[in-house]
C-alpha positions as CSV (number, residue, x, y, z in Angstrom):
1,X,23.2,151.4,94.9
2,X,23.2,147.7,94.2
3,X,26.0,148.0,91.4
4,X,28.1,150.2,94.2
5,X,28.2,147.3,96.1
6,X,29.0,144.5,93.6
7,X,31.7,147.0,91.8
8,X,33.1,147.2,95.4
9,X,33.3,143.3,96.0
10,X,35.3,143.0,92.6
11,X,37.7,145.8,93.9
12,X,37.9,143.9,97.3
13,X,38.6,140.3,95.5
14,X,40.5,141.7,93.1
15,X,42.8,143.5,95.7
16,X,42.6,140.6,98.0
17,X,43.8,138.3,95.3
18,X,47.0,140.1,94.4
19,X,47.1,140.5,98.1
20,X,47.6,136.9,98.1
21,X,49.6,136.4,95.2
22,X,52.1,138.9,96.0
23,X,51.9,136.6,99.2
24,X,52.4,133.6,97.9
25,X,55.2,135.0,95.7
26,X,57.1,136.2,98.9
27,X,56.9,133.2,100.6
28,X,57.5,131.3,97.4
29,X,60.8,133.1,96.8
30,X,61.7,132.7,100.7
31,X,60.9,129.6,100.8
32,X,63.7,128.6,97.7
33,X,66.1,130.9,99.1
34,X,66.2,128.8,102.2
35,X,66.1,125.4,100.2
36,X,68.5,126.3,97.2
37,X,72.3,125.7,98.5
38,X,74.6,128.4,98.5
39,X,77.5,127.4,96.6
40,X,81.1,129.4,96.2
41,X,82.9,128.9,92.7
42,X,86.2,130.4,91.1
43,X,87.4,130.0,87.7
44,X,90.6,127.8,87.2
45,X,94.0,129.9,87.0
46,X,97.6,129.0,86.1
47,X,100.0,128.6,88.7
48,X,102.3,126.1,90.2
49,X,102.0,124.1,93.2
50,X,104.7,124.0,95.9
51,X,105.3,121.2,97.7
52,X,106.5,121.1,101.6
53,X,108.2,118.2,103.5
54,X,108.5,118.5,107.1
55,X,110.5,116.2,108.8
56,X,112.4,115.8,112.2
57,X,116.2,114.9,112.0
58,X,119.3,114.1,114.5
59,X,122.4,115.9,114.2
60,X,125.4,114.2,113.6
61,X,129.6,114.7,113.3
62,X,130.3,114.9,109.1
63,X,133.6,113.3,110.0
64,X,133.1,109.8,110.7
65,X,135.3,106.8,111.5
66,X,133.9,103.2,111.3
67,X,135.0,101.1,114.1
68,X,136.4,97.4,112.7
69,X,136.4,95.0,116.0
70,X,137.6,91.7,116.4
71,X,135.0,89.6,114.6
72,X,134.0,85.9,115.1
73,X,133.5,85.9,118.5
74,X,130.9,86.0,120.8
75,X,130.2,89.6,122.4
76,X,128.2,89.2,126.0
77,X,127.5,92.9,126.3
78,X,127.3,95.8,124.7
79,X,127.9,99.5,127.1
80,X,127.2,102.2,124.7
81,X,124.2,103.1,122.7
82,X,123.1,105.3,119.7
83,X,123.7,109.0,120.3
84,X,126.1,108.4,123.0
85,X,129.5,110.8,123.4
86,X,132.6,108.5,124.2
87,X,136.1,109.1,124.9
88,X,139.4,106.9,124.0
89,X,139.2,104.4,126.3
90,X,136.1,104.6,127.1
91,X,134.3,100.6,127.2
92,X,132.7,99.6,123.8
93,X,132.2,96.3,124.3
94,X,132.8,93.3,126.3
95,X,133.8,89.5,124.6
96,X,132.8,85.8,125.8
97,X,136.1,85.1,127.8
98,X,136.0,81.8,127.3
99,X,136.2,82.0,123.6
100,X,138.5,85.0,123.3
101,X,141.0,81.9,125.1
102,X,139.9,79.6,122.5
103,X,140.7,82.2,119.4
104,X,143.8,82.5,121.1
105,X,145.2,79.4,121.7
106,X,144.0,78.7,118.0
107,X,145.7,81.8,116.1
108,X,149.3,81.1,118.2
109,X,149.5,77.5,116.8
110,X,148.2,78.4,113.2
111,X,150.8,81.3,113.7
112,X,153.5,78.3,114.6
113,X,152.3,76.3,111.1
114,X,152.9,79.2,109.1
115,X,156.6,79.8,110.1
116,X,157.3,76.3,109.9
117,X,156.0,76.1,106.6
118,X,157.7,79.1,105.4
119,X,161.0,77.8,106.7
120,X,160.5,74.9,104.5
121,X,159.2,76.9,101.1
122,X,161.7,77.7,98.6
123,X,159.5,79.4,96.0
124,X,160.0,83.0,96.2
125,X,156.1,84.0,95.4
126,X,154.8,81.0,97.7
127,X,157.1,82.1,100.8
128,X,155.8,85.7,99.9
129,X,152.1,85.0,100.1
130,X,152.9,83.0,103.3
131,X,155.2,85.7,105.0
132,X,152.0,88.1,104.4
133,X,149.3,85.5,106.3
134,X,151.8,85.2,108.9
135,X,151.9,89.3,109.7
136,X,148.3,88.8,109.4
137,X,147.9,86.3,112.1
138,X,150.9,87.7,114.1
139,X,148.5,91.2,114.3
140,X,145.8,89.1,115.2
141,X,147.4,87.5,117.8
142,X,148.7,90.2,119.3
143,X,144.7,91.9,119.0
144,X,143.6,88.9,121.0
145,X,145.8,89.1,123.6
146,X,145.8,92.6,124.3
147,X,142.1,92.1,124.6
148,X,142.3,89.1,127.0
149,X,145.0,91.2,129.3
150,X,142.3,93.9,129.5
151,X,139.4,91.5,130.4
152,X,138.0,90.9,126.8
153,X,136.7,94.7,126.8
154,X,137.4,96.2,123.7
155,X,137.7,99.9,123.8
156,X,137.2,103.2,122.0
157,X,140.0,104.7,120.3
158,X,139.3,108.4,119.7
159,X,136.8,111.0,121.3
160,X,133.1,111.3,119.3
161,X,129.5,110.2,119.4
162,X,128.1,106.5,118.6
163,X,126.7,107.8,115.2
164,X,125.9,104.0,113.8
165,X,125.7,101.2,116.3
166,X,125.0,97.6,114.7
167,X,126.8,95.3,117.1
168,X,124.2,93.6,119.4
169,X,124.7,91.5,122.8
170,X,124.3,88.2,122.8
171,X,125.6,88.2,119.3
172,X,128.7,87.6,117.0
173,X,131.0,90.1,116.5
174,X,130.5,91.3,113.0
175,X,132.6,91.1,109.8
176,X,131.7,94.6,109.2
177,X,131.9,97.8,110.9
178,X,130.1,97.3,114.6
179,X,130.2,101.4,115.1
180,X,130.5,104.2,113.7
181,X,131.8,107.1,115.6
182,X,131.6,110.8,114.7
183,X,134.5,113.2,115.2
184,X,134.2,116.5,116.1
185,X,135.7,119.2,113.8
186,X,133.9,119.4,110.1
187,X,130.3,120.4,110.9
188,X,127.0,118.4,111.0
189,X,124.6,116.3,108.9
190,X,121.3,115.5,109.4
191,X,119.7,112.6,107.1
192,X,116.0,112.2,107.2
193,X,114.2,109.7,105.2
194,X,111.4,110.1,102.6
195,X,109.4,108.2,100.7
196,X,108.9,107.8,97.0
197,X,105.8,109.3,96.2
198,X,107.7,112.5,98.2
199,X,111.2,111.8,96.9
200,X,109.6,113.0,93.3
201,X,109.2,116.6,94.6
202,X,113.1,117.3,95.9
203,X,115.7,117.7,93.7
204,X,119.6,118.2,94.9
205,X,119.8,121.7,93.9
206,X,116.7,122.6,96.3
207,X,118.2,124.4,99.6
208,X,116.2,123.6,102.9
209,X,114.8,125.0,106.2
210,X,116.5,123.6,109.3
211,X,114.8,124.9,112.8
212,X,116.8,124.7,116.0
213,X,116.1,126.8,119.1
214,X,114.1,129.0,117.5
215,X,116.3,129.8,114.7
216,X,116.2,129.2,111.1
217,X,118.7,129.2,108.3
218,X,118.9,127.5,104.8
219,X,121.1,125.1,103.7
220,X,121.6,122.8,100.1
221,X,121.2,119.1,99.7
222,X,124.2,117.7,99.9
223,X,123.1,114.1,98.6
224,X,120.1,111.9,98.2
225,X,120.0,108.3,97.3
226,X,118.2,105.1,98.2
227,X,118.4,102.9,101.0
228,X,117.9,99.8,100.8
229,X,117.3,98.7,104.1
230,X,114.9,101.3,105.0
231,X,113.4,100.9,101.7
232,X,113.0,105.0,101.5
233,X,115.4,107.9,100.0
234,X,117.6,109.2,102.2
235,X,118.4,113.2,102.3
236,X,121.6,114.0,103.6
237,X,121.9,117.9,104.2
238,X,125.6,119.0,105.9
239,X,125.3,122.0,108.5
240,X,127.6,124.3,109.9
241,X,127.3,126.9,113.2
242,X,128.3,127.3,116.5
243,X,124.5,127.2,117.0
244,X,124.5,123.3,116.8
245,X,125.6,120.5,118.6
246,X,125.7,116.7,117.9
247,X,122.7,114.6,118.9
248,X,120.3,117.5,118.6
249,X,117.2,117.3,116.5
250,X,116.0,119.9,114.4
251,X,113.2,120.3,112.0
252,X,113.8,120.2,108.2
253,X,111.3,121.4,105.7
254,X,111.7,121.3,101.9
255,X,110.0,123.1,99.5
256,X,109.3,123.1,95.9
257,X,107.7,124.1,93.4
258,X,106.5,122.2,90.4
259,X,106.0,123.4,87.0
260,X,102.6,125.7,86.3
261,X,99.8,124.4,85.2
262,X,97.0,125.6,83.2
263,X,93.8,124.2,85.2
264,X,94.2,124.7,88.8
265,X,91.8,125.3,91.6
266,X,90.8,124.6,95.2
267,X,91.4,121.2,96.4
268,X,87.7,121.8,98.1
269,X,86.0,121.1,94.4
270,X,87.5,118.3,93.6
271,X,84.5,115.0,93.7
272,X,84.7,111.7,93.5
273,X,82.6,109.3,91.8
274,X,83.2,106.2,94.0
275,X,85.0,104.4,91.1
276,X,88.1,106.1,90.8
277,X,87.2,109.1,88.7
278,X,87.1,112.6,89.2
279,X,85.1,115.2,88.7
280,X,84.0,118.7,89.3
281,X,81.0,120.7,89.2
282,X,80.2,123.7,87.7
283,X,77.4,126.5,87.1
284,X,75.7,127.0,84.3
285,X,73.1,129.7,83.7
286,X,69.9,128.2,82.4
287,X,66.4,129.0,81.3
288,X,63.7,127.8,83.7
289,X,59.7,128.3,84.4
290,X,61.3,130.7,86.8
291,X,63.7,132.5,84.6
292,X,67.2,132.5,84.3
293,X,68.8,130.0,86.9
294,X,72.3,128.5,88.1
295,X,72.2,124.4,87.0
296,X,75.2,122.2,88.4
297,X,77.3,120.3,85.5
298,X,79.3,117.7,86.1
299,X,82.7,117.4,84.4
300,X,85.2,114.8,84.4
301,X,89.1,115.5,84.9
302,X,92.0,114.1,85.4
303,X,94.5,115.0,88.1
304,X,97.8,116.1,87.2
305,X,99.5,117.3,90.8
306,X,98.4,118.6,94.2
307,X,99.1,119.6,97.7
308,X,97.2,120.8,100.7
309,X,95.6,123.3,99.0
310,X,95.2,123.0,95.1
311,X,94.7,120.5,92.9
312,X,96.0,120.9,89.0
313,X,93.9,118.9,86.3
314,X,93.2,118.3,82.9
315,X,90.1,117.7,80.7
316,X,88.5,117.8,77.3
317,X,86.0,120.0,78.4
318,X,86.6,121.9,81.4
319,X,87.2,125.8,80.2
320,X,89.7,128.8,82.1
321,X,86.2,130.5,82.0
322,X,84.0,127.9,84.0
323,X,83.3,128.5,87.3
324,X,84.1,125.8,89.5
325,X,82.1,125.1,92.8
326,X,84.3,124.6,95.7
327,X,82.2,125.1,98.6
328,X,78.6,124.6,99.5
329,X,76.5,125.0,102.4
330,X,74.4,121.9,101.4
331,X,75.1,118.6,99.6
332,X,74.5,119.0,95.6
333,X,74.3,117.0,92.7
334,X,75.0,117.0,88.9
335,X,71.7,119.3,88.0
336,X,70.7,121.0,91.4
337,X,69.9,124.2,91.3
338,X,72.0,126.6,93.3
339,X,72.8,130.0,94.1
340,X,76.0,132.3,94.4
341,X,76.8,133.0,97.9
């Protein structure tokens, strides 16, 4: 009777301590599937990236005229602005009366010098050269006072939109072109501006997008080249439709696409190290005290190109059959343990 009962403690301890081994094994095993981050990888691929520009651009006349005013002389105002329509006739600007007299009264006796000196020049080439500054100032004389008869207002001479406007009130009238004024008759062009870094992803055989009203067609680049003064690369793209009309903005969106690449993946896994460099992290399959497990790895790269989306790199190390974490529901480290999602 008495070993009955002590065989029956063993069984009851013996049960009760697989009980709580099997247990602790559960709990152990939840417990590091809770803690252990969930990670997402992908192997690198070869592609290429494509690059997209979006910008917003104003319509404009192809045919253009750049309006030459009297120059030298005071303008007081100004009455049209960028993007305007005008019509021959139509007020452009208005000139300091009082010297528009002045410009006058000093161009009619210069005029006067130059014929008497001609009549007293014998040398053919020398009366020449004078005869031409005299049609000179006899045109400029007869500018100015056309200009005083009509109040010092100088005026548009054909029908088109204010495409360039660099004349300013309050200012001298300029040596070069004040406006420029689009004709109707030739289509439209739409310049937008990029910058550098961008300007290395368009070439002048790409075609573009251009948006307006809901429609969409394609069209080639016309130009590009650099402008100085707004320090950026200028697109020029000429459009033609019924569909269109001057002053309107559309959107413009290039795309293109870059030579393929051998080591590309989601821009998601690239890291940085706070210096400068980059790196990814990848799984490796490992021999632990709890069997086989996924280890983190850290590997240094180099970027090549990118967009939104993808990243292309380069490295000694890194191998097309790595798998490259991208995602992760925690925050992990070169060695962490993880697990596949």
């Amino acid at each position: 009777m008495k070993k009955q009962n002590t065989h029956s403690r063993i069984v009851k301890v013996v049960v009760s301590f697989f009980a709580v081994l099997i247990v602790c094994t559960w709990i152990s095993r939840f417990t590091k599937s809770v803690l252990t981050p969930i990670v997402e990888s992908q192997a690198p691929i070869r592609m290429s990236l494509q690059h997209t520009i979006s910008k917003k651009g104003r319509l404009l006349y192809k045919k253009e005229k750049p309006v030459y005013i009297y120059a030298g002389i005071l303008v007081d105002e100004v009455f049209v602005s960028l993007g305007q329509n005008v019509k021959k006739g139509d007020a452009l600007v208005q000139y300091n009366m009082e010297e528009l007299d002045q410009e006058y009264q000093k161009k009619e006796i210069e005029l006067q010098e130059l014929k008497n000196t001609s009549a007293m020049t014998w040398d053919r080439l020398e009366k020449r050269k004078i005869m031409s500054e005299i049609t000179q100032t006899e045109d400029a004389v007869m500018e100015l006072k056309s200009l005083i008869e009509n109040n010092g207002i100088y005026c548009a001479q054909i029908d088109g939109s204010i495409q360039e406007l660099d004349q300013k009130a309050g200012t001298y009238a300029l040596e070069t072109a004040a406006f420029v004024i689009g004709e109707k008759g030739e289509g439209f062009v739409v310049n937008i501006n990029v910058s550098e870094e961008e300007q290395k992803y368009i070439v002048e055989d790409d075609t573009v997008s251009v948006m307006a009203q809901e429609e969409q067609e394609e069209f080639p680049i016309d130009a590009m080249f650099y402008d100085d003064l707004q320090d950026a690369y200028t697109i020029k793209i000429c459009i033609k439709g019924n569909q269109y009309y001057v002053g309107e903005y559309v959107d413009v969106e290039i795309a293109h696409n870059s030579k393929d690449y051998d080591t590309c993946m989601v821009l998601g896994a690239l890291r940085s190290d706070g210096n400068g460099n980059s790196y990814v992290l990848i799984e490796k399959e490992k021999d632990t005290i709890l069997g086989k497990e996924l280890v983190t790895e850290k590997v240094n790269v180099k970027i090549e190109d990118s967009n939104q989306e993808y990243v292309a790199v380069s490295s000694n190390t890194l191998s097309s059959d790595d798998k490259v974490i991208f995602s992760s529901n925690k925050n992990i480290e070169p060695g962490d343990v993880v697990r596949e999602e």
